[in-house]
C-alpha positions as CSV (number, residue, x, y, z in Angstrom):
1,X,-5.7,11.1,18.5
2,X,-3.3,13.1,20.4
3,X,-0.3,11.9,19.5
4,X,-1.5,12.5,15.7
5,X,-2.2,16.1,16.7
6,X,0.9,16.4,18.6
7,X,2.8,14.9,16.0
8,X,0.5,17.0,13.0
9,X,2.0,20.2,14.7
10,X,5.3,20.0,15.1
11,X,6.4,21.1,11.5
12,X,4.8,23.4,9.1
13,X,3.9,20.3,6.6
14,X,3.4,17.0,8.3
15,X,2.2,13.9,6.1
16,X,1.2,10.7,7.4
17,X,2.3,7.6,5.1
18,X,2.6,4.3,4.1
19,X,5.9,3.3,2.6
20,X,4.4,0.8,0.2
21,X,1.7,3.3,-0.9
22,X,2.3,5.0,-4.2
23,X,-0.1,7.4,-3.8
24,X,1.4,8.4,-0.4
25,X,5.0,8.7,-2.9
26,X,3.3,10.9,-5.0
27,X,2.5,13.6,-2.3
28,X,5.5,13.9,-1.1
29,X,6.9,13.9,-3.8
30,X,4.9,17.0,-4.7
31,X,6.2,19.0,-1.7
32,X,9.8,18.1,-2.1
33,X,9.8,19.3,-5.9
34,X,8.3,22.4,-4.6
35,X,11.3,23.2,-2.1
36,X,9.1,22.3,1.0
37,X,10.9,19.7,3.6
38,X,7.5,17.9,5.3
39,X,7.9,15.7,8.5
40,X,7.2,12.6,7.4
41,X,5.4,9.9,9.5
42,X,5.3,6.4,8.1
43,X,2.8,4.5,9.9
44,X,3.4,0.9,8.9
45,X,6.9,1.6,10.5
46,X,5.9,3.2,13.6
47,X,4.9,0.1,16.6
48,X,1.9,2.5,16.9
49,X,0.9,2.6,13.4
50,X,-2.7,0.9,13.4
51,X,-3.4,3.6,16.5
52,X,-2.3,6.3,14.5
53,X,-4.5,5.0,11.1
54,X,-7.5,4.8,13.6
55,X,-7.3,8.6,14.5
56,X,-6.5,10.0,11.1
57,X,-9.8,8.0,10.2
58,X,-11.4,9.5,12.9
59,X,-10.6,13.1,11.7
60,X,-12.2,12.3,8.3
61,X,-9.2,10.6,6.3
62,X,-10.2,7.9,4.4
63,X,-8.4,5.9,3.6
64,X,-5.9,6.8,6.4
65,X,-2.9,7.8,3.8
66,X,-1.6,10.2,2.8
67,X,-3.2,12.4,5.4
68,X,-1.5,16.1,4.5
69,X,-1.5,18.5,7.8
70,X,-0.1,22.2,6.8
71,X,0.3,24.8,9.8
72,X,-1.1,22.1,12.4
73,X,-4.4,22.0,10.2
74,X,-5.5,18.4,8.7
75,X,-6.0,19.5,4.9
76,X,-6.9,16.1,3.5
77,X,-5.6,13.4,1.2
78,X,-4.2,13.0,-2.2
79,X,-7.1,14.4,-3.6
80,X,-7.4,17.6,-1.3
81,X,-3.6,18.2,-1.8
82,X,-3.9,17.5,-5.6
83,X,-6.8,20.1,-6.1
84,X,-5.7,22.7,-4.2
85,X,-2.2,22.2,-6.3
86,X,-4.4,22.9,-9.4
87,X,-6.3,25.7,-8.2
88,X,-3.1,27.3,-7.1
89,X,-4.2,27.6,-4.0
90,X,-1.4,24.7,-2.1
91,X,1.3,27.1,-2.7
92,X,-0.5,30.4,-0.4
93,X,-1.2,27.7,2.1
94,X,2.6,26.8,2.3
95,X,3.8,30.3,2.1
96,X,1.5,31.3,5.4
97,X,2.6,28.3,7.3
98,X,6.2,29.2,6.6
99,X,7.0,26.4,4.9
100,X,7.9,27.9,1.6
101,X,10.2,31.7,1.6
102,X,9.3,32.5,-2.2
């Protein structure tokens, strides 16, 4: 769980992956279109993967990926990222972490 929380704070958009998982694609794709450059963590490439998929489950992410951190804070998965996209609300969040000037 550290090392996720370490890891979730060391950029003001952090998203944990899969590199097979098209919904994990998706997401970041969304923040790169919008201008933001996340850190991006792809656990089934990392020798501590299955550690790091036990802690994001832990925090409430299921399933494990994408798990979507902005300003050190876990915000959710796909479908957390994808509402708060459509209520508008993604883009303030990005703004105050500093991860978006505009």
């Amino acid at each position: 769980m550290d090392r996720v929380t370490r890891l979730a704070s060391q950029k003001a958009v952090v998203i944990f992956s899969r590199s097979t998982c098209c919904m994990c694609h998706a997401i970041k794709r969304l923040f790169y279109d919008q201008g933001v450059s996340p850190a991006v963590h792809e656990i089934d490439e990392d020798p501590r993967g299955k550690e790091m998929e036990r802690a994001l489950i832990r925090l409430g992410c299921n399933p494990a990926v994408p798990a979507v951190f902005i300003g050190g804070k876990f915000v959710g998965s796909a479908n957390a990222v994808m509402t708060l996209q459509l209520s508008g609300s993604l883009k303030k969040m990005l703004q105050d972490a500093g991860a978006l000037w505009l």
